[in-house]
SEMAR-640079 format. One line per 10 residues: number of its first residue (from 1); for each residue x, y, z of N, C-alpha, C. Coordinates in Angstrom, 3 decimals, padded with zeros to 6 digits. Layout:
<pts>
NUM = X:Y:Z:X:Y:Z:X:Y:Z ~ ...;
</pts>
This chain:
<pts>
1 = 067.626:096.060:070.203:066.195:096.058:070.109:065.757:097.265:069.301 ~ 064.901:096.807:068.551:064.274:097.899:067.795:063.690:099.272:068.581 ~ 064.071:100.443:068.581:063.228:101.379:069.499:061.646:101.706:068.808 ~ 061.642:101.289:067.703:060.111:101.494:067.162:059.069:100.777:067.874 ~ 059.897:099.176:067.938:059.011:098.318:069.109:059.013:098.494:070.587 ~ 059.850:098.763:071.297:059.456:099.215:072.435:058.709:100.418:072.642 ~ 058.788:101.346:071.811:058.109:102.804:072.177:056.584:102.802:071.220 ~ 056.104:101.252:071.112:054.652:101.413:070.162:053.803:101.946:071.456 ~ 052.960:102.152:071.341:051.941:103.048:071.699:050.996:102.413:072.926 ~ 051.357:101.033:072.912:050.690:100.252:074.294:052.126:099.553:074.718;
11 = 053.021:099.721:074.794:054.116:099.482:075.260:054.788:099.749:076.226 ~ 055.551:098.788:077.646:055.701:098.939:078.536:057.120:100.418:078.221 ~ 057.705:100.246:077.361:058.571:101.370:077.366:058.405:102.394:077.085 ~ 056.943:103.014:076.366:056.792:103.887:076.258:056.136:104.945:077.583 ~ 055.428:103.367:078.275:054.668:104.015:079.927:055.457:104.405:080.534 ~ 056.764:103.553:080.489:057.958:104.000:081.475:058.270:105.730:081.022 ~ 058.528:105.753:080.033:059.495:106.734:079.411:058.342:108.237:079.796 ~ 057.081:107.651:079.621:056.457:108.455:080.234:056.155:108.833:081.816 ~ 055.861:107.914:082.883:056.453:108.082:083.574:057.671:108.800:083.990 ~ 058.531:108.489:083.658:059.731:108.930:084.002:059.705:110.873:083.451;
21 = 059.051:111.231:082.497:058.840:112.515:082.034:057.957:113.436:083.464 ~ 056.917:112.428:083.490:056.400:113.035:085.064:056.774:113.201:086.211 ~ 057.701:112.326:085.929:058.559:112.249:087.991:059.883:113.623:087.284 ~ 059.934:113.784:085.885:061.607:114.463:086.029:060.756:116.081:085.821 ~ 059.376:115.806:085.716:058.565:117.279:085.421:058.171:117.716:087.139 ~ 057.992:116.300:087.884:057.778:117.032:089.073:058.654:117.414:089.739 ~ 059.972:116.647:089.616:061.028:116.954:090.481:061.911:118.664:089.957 ~ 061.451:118.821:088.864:062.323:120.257:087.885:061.385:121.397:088.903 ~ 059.844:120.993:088.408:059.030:122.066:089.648:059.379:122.765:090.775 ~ 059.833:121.291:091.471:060.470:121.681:093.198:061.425:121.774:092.801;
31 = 062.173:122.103:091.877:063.799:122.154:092.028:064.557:121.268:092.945 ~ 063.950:120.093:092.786:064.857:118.679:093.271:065.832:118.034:092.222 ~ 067.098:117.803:092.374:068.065:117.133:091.638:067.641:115.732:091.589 ~ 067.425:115.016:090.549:067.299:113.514:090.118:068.242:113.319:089.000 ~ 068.619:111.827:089.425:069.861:111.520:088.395:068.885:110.100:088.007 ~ 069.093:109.503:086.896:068.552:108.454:086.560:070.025:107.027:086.996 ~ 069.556:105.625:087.205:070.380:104.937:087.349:069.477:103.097:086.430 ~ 070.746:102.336:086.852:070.099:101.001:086.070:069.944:101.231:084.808 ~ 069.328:100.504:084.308:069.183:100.265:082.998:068.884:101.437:081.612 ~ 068.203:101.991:082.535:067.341:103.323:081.508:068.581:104.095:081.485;
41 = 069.427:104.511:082.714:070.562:105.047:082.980:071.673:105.059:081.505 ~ 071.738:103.585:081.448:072.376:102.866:080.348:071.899:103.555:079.040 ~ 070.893:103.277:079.200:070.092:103.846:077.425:070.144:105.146:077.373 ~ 069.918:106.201:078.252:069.980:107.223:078.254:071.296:107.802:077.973 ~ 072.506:106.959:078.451:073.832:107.270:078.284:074.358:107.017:076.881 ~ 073.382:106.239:076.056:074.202:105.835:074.790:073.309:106.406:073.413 ~ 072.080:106.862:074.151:070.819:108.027:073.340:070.055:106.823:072.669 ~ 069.667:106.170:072.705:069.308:104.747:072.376:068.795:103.686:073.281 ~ 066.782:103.038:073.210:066.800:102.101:074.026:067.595:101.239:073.380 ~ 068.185:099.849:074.594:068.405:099.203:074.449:068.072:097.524:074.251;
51 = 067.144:097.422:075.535:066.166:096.507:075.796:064.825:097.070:076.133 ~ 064.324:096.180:076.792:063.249:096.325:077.750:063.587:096.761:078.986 ~ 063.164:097.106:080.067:063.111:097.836:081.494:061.728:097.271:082.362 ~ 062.027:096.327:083.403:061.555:096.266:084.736:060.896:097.229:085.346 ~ 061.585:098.147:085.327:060.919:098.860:086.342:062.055:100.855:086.056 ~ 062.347:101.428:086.685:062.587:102.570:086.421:063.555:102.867:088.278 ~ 064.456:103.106:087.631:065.642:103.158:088.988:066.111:104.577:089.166 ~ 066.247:105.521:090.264:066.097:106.957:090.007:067.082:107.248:091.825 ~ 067.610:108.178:091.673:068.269:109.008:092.555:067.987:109.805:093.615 ~ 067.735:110.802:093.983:067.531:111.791:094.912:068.591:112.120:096.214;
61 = 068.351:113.361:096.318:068.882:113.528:097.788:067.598:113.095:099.338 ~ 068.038:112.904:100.197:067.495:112.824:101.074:066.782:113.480:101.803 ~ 067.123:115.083:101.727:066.324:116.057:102.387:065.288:116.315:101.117 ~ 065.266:115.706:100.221:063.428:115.796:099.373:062.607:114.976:099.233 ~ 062.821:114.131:100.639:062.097:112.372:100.213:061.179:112.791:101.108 ~ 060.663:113.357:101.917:059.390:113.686:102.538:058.230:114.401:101.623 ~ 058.979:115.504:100.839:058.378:116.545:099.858:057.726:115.660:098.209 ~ 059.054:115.120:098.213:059.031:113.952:096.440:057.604:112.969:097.040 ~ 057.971:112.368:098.002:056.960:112.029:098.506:055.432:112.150:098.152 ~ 055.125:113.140:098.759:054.207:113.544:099.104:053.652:113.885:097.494;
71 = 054.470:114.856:096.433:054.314:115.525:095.710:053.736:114.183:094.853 ~ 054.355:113.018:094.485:054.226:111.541:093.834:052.680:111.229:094.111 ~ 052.387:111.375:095.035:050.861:110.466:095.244:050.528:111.767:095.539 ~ 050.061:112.622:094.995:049.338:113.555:094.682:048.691:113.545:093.562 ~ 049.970:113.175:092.700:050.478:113.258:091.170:049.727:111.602:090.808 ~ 049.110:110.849:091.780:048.275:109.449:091.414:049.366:108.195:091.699 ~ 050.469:108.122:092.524:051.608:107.604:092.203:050.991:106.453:093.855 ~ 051.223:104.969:093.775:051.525:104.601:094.707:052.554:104.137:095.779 ~ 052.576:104.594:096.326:053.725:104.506:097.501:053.643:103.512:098.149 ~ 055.390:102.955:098.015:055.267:101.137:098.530:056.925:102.035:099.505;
81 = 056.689:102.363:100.693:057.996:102.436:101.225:058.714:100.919:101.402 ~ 060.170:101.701:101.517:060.751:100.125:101.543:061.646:100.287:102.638 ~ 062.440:101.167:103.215:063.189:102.092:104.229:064.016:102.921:104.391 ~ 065.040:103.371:105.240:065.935:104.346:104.917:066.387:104.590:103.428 ~ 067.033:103.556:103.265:067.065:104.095:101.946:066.782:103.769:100.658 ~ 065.408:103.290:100.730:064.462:103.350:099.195:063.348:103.955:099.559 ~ 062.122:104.088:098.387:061.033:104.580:098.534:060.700:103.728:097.200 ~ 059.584:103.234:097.025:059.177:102.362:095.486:057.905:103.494:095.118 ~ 057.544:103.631:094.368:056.312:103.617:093.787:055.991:102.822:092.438 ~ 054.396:103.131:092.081:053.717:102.263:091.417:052.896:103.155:090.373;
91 = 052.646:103.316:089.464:051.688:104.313:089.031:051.336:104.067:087.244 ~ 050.426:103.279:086.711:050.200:102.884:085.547:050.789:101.407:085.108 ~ 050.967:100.677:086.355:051.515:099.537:085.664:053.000:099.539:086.003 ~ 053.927:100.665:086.067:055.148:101.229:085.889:055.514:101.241:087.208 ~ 056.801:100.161:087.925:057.703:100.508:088.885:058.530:101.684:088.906 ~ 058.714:102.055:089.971:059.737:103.532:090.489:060.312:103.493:091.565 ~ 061.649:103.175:091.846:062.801:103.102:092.719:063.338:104.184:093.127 ~ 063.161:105.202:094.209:063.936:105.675:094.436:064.837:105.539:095.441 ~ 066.389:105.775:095.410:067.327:105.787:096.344:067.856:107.065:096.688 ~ 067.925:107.025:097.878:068.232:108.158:098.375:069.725:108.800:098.981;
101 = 070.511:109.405:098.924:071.897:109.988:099.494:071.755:111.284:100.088 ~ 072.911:110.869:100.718:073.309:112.289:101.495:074.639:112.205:101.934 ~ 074.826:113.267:102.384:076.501:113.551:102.633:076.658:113.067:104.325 ~ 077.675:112.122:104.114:078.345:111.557:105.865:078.454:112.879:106.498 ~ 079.134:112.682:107.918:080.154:113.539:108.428:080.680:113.979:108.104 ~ 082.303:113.043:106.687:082.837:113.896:106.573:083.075:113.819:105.184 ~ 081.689:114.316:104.670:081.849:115.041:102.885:081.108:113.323:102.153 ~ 081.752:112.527:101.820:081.351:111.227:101.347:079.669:111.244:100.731 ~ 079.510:110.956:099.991:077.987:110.428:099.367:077.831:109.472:099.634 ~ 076.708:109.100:100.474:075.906:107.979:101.020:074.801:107.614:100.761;
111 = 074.850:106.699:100.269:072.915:105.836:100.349:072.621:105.533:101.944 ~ 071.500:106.712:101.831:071.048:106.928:103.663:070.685:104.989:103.834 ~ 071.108:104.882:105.165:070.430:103.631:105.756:071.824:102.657:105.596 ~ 073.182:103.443:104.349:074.401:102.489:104.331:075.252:102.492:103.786 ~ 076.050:103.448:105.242:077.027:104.002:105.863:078.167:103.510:104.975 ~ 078.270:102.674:104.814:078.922:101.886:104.223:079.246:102.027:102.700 ~ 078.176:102.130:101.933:077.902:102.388:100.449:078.572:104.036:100.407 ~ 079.724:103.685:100.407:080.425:105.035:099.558:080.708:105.510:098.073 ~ 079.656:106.505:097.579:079.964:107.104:096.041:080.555:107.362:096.196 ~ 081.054:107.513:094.211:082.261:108.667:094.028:081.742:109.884:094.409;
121 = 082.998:110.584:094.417:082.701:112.405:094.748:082.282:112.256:093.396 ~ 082.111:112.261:092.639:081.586:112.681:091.022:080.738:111.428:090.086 ~ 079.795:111.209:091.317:078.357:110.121:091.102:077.423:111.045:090.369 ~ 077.278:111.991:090.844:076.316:112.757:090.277:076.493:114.555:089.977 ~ 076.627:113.951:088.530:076.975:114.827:087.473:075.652:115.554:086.809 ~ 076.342:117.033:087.087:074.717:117.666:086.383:074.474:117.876:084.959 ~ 074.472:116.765:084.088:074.406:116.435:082.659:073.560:116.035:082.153 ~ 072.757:117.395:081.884:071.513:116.245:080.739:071.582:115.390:080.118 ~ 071.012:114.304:080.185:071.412:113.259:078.259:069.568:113.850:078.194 ~ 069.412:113.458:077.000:068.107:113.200:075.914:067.890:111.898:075.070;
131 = 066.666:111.211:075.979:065.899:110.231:075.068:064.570:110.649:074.690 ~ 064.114:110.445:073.166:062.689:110.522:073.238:061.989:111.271:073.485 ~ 062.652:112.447:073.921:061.689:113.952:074.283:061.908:114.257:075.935 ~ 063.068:112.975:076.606:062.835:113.191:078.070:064.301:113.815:078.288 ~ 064.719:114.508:078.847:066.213:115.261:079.486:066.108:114.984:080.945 ~ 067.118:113.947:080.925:067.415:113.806:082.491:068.974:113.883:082.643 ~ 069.573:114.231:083.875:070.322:113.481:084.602:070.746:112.448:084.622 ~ 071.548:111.635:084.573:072.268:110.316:084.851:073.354:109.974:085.514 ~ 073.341:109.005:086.541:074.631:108.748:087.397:075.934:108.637:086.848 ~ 077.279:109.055:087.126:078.069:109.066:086.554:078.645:107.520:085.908;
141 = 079.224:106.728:084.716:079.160:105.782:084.267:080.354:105.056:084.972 ~ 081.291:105.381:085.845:082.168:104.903:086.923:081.244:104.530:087.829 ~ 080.012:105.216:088.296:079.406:105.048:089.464:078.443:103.802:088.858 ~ 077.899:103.917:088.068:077.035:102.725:087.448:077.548:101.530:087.317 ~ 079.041:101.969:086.857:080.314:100.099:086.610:080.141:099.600:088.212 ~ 080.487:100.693:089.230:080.476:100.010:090.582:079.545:099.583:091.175 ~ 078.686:099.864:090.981:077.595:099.628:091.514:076.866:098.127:090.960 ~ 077.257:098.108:089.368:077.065:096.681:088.957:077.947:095.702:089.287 ~ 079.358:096.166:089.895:080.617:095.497:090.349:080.364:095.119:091.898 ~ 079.443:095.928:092.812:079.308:094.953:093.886:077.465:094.390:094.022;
151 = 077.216:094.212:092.893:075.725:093.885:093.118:075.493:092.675:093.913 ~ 076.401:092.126:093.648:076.504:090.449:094.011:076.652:090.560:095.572 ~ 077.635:091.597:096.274:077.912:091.018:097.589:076.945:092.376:098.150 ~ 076.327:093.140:097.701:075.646:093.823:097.838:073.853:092.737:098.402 ~ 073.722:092.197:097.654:072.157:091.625:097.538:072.821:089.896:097.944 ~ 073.647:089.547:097.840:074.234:088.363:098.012:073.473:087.488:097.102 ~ 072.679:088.003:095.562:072.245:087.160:094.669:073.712:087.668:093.503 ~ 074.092:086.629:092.878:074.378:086.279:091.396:074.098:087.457:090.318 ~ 075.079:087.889:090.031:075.001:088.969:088.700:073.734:088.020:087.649 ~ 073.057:088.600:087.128:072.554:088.369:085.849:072.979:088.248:084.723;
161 = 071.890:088.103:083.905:072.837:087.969:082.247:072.671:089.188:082.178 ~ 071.508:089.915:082.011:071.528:091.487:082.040:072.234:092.146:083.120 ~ 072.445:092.133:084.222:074.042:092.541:084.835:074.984:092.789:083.885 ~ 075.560:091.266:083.795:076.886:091.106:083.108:077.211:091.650:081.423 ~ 075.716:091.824:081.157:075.565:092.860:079.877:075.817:094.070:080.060 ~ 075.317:095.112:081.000:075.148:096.059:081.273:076.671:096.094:081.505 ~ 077.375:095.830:082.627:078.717:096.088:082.741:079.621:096.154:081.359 ~ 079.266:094.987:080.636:080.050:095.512:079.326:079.581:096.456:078.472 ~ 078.728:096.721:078.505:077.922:098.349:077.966:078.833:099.526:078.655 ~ 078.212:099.276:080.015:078.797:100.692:080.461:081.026:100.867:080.372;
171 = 081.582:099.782:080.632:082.725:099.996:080.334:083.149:100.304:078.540 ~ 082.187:100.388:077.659:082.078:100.488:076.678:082.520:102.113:076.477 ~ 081.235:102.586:077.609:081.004:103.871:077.392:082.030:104.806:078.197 ~ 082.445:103.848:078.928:083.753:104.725:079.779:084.634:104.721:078.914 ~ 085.002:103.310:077.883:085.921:103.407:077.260:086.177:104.295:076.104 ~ 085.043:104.720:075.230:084.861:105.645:074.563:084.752:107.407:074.288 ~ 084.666:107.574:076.035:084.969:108.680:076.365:086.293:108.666:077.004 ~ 087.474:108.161:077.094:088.836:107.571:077.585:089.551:108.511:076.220;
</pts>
């Protein structure tokens, strides 16, 4: 996809991209760690949009989801909780996912609410990429393959075509740094 056309000036990718500059300006403030994930994740990993974007898929730890919170709908953001471990917001048109982790008992990265959902120890890598004027964070691209590798028994819906795209993207990008 052309990035000239997604980033025109009434364009859902440019709201996002903006967006996403505000949530990574509020979270730098509080000195909260955010990693980007999904799709943007993707684009951000290869310095290049790729497609279009749904919505905007994002990280956090768990002990800043009361604070991120709060700080978001301050900032004009609407808050759609979803439970332990999401939080949605809404703000210009523009979806915002956040998921949340924390460390088990013993050491493990967890998506609070499931116990079960074990990251890698090295999900989240403190690596800027740069799109477009935005520097974020991004989940590690092992952690992104897996995560598109159990989507299916995860949600018990059917990979997508954009799924099954994305997976060959991101093993692209594993493969290239190999």
């Amino acid at each position: 996809m052309d990035c000239k056309n997604v980033t025109g000036e009434n364009d859902t990718g440019k709201s996002q991209l903006n967006i996403l500059l505000e949530i990574n300006g509020i979270c730098l403030s509080l000195n909260f760690n955010l990693w980007l994930r999904g799709g943007w994740a993707i684009d951000f990993l290869l310095g290049r949009i790729t497609r279009s974007h749904s919505d905007i898929d994002l990280v956090t730890w768990l002990q800043y989801r009361e604070h991120l919170e709060q700080a978001l709908v301050n900032a004009g953001f609407q808050i759609k909780p979803v439970g332990e471990f999401q939080t949605d917001f809404l703000k210009n048109n523009v979806d915002v996912s956040f998921v949340f982790v924390r460390y088990s008992d013993n050491g493990d990265i967890v998506a609070n609410g499931f116990p079960d959902w074990v990251w890698r120890k090295d999900a989240l890598p403190m690596e800027l990429y740069n799109l477009q004027g935005v520097s974020i964070n991004v989940l590690n691209p092992y952690q992104l393959l897996e995560e598109k590798r159990v989507y299916e028994q995860g949600t018990g819906r059917t990979l997508r075509p954009k799924d099954l795209k994305s997976i060959e993207i991101i093993q692209q990008i594993i493969d290239a740094k190999s």
